[in-house]
C-alpha atoms as a printed R data frame, in Angstrom:
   type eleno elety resid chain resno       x       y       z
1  ATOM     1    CA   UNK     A     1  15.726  -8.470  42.983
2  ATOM     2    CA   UNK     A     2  14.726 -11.882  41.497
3  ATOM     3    CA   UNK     A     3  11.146 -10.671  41.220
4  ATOM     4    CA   UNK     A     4  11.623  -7.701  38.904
5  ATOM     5    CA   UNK     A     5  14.683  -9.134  36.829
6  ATOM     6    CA   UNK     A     6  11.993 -11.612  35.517
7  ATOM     7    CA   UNK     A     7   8.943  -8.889  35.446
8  ATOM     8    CA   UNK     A     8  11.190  -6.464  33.102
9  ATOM     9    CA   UNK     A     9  11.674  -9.924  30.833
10 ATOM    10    CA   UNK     A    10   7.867 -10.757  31.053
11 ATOM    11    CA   UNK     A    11   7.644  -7.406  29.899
12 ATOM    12    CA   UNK     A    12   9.827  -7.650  27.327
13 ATOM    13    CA   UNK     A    13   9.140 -10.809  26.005
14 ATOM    14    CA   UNK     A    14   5.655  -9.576  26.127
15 ATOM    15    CA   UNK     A    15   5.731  -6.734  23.145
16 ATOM    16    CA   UNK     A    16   8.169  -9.129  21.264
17 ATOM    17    CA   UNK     A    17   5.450 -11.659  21.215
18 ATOM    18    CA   UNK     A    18   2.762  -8.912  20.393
19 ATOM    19    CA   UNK     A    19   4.799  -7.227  17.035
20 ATOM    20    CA   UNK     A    20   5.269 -11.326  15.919
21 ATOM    21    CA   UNK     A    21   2.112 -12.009  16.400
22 ATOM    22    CA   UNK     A    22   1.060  -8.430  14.500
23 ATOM    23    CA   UNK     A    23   3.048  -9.142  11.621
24 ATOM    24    CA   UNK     A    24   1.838 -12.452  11.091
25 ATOM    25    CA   UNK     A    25  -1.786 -11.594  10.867
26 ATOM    26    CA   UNK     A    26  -0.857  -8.454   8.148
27 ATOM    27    CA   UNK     A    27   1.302 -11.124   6.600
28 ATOM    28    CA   UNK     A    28  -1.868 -13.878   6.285
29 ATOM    29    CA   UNK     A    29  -4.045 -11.138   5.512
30 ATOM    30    CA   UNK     A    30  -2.296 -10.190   2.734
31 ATOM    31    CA   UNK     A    31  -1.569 -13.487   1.178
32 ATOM    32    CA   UNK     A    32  -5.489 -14.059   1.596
33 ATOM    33    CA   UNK     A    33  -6.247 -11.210  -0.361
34 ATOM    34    CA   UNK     A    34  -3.251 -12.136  -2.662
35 ATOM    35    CA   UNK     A    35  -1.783  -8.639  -2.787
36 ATOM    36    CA   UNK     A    36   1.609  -7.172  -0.942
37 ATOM    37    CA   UNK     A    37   0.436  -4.123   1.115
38 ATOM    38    CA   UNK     A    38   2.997  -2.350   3.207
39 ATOM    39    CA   UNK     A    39   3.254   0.486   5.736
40 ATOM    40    CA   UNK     A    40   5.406   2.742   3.285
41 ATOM    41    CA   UNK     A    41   2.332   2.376   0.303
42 ATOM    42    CA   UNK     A    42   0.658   5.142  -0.634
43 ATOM    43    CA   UNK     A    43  -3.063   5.281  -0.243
44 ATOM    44    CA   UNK     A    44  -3.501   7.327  -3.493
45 ATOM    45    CA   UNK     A    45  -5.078   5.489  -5.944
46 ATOM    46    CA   UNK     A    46  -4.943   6.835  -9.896
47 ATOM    47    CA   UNK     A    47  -7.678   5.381 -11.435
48 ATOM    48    CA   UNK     A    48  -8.425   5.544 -15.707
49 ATOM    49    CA   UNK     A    49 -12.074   6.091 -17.250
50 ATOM    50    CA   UNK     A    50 -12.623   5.960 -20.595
51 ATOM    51    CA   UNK     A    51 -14.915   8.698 -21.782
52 ATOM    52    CA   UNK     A    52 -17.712   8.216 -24.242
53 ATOM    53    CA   UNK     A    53 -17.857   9.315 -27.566
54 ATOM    54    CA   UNK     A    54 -21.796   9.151 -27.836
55 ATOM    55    CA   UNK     A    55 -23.626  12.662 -26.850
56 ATOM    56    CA   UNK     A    56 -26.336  10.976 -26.120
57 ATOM    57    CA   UNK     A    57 -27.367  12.032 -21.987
58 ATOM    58    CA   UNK     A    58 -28.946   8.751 -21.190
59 ATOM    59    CA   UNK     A    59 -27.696   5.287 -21.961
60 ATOM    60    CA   UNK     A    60 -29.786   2.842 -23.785
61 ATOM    61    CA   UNK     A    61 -31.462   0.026 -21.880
């Protein structure tokens, strides 16, 4: 009975180990990259362009 009492805690202590572990790389990642990312964010980004006023087609060189 020994045997599996202390395979079931392996276990466990296992997939604890693995989420810390987890978290801490997303957690150096992000502090590398010096932005706060988390799993809730959206992935939609809105992104603003300024349109030209020329009517030129080409742009000068």
């Amino acid at each position: 009975m020994p045997k599996s009492r202390l395979k079931r805690f392996l276990i466990k202590f296992g997939s604890y180990l693995r989420v810390i572990m987890v978290a801490w790389m997303v957690g150096i990642a992000n502090s590398i990259k010096q932005e706060s990312r988390f799993m809730d964010d959206t992935n939609y980004r809105i992104e603003q362009t300024d349109e030209k006023t020329d009517d030129e087609p080409f742009e000068e060189l």
